[in-house]
Wavefront OBJ file of the C-alpha trace (Angstrom):
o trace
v 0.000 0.000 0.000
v 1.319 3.437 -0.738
v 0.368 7.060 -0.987
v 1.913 9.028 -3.681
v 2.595 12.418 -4.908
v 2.973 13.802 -8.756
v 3.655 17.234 -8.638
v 3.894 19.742 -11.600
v 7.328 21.284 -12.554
v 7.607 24.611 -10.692
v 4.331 23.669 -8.940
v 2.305 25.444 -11.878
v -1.083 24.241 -12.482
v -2.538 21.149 -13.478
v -6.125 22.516 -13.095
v -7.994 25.111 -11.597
v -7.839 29.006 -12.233
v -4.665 30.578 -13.108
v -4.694 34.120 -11.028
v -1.762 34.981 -12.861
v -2.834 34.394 -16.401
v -6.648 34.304 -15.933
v -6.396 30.984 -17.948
v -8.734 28.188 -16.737
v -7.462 24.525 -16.298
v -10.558 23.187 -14.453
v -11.283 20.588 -17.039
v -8.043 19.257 -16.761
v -9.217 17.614 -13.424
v -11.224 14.966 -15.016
v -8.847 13.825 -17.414
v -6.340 12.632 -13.905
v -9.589 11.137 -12.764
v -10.697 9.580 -16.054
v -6.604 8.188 -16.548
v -7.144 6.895 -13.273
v -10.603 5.040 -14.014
v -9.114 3.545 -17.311
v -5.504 2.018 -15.530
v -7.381 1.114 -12.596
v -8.867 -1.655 -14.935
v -5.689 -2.451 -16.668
v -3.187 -2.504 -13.672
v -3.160 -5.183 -10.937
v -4.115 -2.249 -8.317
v -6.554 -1.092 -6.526
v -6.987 2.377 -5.581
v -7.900 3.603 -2.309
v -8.053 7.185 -2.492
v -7.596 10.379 -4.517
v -7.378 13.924 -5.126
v -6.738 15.513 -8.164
v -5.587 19.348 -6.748
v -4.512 22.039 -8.976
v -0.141 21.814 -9.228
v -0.384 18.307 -7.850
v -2.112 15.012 -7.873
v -2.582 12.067 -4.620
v -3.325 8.352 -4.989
v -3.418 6.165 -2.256
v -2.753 2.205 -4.113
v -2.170 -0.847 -3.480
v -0.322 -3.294 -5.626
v -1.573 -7.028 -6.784
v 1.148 -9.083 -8.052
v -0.480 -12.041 -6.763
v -2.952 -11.249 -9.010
v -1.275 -10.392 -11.913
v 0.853 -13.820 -11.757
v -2.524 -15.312 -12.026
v -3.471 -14.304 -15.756
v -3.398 -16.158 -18.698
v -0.258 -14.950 -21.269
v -3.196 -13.371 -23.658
v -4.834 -11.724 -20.811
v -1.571 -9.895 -20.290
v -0.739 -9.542 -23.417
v -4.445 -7.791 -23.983
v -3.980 -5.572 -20.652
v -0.279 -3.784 -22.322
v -2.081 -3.505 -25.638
v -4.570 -1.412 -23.910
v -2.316 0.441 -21.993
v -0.207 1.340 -25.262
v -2.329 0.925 -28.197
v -0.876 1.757 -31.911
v -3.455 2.747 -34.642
v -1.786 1.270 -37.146
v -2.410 -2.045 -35.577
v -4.896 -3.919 -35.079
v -5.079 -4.658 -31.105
v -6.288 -8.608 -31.440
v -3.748 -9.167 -33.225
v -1.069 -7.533 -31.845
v -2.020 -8.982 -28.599
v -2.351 -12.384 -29.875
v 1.533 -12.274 -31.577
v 2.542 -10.434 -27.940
v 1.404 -13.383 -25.852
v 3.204 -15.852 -28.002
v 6.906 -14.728 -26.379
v 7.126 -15.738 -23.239
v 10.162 -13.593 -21.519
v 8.148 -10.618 -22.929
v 5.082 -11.183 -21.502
v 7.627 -11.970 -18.588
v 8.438 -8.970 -18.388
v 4.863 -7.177 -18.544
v 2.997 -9.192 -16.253
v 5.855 -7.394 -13.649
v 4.881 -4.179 -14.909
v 1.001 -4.180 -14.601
v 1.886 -4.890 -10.865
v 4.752 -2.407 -10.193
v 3.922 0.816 -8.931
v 6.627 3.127 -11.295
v 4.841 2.130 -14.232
v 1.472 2.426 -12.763
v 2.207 6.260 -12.263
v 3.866 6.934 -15.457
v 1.027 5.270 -17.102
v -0.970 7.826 -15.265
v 1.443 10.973 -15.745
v 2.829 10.441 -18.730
v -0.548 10.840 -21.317
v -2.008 13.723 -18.842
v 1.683 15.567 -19.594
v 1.327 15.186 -23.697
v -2.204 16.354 -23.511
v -1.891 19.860 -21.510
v 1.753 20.606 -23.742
v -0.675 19.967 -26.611
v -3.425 22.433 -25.028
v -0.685 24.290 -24.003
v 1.231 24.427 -27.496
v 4.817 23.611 -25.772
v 6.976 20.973 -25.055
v 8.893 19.781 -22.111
v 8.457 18.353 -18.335
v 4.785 18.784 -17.282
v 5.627 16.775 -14.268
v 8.667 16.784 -11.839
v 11.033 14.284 -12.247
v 10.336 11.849 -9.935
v 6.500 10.980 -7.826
v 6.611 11.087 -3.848
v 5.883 7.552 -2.267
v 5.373 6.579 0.978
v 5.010 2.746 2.451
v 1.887 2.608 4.516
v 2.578 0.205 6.655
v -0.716 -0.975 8.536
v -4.616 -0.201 8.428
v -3.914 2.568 10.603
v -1.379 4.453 8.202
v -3.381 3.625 5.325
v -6.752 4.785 6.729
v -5.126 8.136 7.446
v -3.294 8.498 4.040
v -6.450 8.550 2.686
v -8.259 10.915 5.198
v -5.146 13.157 4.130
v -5.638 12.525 0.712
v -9.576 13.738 0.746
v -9.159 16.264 2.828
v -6.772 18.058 0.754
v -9.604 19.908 -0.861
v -11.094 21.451 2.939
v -7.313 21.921 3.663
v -6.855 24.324 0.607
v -9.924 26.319 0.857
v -11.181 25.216 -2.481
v -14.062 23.555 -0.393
v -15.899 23.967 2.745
v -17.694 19.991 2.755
v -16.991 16.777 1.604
v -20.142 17.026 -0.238
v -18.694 20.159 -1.797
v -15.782 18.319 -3.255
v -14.923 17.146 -6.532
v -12.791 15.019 -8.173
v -11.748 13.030 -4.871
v -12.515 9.452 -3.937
v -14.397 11.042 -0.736
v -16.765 12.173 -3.635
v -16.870 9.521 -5.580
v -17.798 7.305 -2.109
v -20.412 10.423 -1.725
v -21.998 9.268 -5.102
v -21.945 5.536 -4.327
v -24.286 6.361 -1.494
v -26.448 8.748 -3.063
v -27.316 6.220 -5.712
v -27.652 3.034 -3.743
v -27.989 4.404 0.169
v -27.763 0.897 1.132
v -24.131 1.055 0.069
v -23.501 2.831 3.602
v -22.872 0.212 5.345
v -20.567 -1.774 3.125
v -17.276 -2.329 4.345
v -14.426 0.204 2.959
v -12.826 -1.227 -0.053
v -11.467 0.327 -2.792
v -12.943 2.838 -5.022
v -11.508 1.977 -8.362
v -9.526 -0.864 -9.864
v -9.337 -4.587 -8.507
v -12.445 -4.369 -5.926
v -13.296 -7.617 -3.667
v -9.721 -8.887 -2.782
v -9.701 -6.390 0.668
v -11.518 -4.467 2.879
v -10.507 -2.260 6.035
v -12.488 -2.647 9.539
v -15.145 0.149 8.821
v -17.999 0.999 6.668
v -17.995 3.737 3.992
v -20.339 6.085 6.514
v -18.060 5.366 9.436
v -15.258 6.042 7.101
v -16.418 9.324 5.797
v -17.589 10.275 9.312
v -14.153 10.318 10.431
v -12.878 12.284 7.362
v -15.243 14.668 8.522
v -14.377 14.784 12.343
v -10.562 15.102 10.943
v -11.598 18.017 8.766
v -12.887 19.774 11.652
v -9.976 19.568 13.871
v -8.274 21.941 11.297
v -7.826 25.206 13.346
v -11.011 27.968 13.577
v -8.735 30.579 11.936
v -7.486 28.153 8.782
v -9.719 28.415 5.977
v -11.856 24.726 5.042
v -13.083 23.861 8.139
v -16.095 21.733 8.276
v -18.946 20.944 10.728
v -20.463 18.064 11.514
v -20.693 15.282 14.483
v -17.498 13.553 16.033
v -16.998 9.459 14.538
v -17.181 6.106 16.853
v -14.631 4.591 15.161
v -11.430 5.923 16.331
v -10.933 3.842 19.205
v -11.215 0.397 16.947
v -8.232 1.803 15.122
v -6.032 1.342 18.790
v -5.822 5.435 18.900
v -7.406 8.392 20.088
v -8.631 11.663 18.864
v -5.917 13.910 19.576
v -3.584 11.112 18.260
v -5.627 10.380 15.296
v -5.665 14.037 14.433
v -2.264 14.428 14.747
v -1.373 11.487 12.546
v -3.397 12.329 9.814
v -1.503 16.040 9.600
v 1.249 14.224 9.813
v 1.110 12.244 6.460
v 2.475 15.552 4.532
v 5.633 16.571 6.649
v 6.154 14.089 9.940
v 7.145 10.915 7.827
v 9.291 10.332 5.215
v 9.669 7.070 3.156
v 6.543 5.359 5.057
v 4.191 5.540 8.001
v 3.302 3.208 10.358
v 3.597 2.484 14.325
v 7.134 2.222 15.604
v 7.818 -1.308 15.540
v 6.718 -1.100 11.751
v 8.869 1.564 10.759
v 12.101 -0.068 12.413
v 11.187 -3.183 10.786
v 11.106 -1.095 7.707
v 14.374 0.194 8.206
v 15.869 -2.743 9.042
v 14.747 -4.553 5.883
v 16.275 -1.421 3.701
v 19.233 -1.999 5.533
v 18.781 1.406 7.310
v 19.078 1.774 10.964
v 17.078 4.479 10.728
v 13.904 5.672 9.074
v 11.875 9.134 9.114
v 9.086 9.540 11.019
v 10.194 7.257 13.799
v 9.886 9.775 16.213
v 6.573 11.138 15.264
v 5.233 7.511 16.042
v 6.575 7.691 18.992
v 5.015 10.696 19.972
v 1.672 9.528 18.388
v 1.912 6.361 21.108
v 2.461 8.537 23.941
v -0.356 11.132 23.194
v -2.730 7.507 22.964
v -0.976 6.250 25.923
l 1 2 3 4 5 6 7 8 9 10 11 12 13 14 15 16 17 18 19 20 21 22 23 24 25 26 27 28 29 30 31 32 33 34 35 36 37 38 39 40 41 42 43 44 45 46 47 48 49 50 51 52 53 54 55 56 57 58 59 60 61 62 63 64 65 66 67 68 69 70 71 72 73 74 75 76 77 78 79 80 81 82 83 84 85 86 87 88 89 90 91 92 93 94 95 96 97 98 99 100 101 102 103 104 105 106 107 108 109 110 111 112 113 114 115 116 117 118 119 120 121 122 123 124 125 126 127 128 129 130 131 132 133 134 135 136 137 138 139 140 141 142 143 144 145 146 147 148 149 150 151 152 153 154 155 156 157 158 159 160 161 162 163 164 165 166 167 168 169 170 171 172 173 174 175 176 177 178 179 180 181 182 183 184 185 186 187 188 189 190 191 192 193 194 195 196 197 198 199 200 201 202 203 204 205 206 207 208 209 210 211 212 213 214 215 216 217 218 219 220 221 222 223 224 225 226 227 228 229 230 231 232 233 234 235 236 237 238 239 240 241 242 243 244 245 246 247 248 249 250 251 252 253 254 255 256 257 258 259 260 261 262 263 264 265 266 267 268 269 270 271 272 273 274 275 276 277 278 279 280 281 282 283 284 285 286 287 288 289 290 291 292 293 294 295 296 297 298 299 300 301 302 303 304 305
């Protein structure tokens, strides 16, 4: 499980309103989210959480080699043909000569599991289209994405109330129901169209659905988004109202811990996030003897102490 980070060279913007220019990129928003939509049915992922924000983009994913490993030679062989299709091929074909050589397909079923290529595939068409719109060439994205390990249910549940709060955070949005373009909306919509869906468990909200789910429903879920948005200072702009979750203390923490870890997805870890014993397992297995955001664990168990 990890939560990246794409950012745009010299943080310009992605989408939104350019106060400089007066140019609108707005629309620009729902080509990450449609990118994302398409891969998440190619890859061996699934995809916890997102926000598409204007200089920069967050996905929280997991990755499913076991599941890749599992398809047939043509159904890989399919999968990279859709990823990269050439029209001036025909895509049956091309996929039926591609499964026929076996260290090549090898070599792609590791790909449509591996993370790198997963967010290339997603950066690297968004970055031809705006230079396109944009009449230019060049980077559209820095160099290389952010990544952080998330090292239990804990770490990952508060990546992604990081990731959808991002909008409150910013000011672009006072409520969740405000939102756009994040998976908090997107879980929103689920339960506006089928209110039953409520009380599912939390599972994923795009790619490979049914292999996992975490130990709360969607409401409880987005009822603790909300309490976390809320804990964001009176005088900070974003902050929403709304009652306080249940579900805190079945995640082993409490609220002024689980506030604080949340905030501290964006500057109190480094390479991943987890409890202590996690991260200096982590670090061990790097061959570190030392990992960021040690300490801020640390302090995390003592406030829930």
């Amino acid at each position: 499980m990890f939560h990246c980070v794409s950012r745009c060279v010299r943080r310009a913007f992605l989408c939104g309103e350019d106060s400089y220019t007066g140019r609108s990129f707005e629309h620009r928003r729902q080509w990450v989210e449609d990118r994302l939509r398409d891969i998440g049915e190619i890859f061996a992922v699934s995809i916890w959480g997102f926000a598409v924000m204007s200089n920069h983009l967050h996905v929280v994913v997991q990755t499913l080699p076991e599941v890749a490993s599992a398809w047939s030679d043509l159904e890989v062989a399919d999968r990279w043909v859709r990823l990269f299709p050439r029209p001036d091929q025909a895509p049956e074909l091309r996929a039926a000569v591609l499964s026929g050589h076996a260290d090549r397909i090898a070599v792609l079923r590791g790909r449509l599991a591996d993370l790198s290529w997963f967010m290339r595939a997603l950066s690297e068409p968004i970055a031809r289209r705006a230079n396109k719109e944009d009449i230019c060439k060049g980077r559209f994205w820095e160099g290389r994405f952010k990544c952080q390990a998330l090292l239990d249910d804990t770490a990952v549940v508060a990546a992604m109330a990081y990731v959808d709060l991002n909008p409150v955070r910013a000011g672009i949005c006072d409520t969740l129901e405000a939102s756009r373009h994040t998976s908090a909306r997107q879980r929103l919509s689920e339960i506006e169209a089928e209110p039953a869906s409520a009380g599912h468990a939390l599972a994923p909200v795009l790619g490979i659905r049914g292999l996992s789910v975490l130990r709360m429903t969607q409401a409880e879920y987005l009822g603790l988004v909300d309490f976390s948005g809320r804990q964001i200072r009176a005088d900070k702009r974003g902050a929403i109202v709304g009652p306080a979750p249940v579900v805190i203390a079945r995640l082993g923490t409490s609220s002024a811990s689980w506030t604080r870890q949340v905030m501290a997805v964006g500057s109190g870890f480094g390479r991943a996030i987890g409890a202590v014993d996690s991260l200096i397992e982590k670090a061990r297995a790097m061959g570190q003897c030392w990992l960021r955001g040690i300490g801020t664990a640390r302090e995390l168990a003592k406030v829930t102490g």
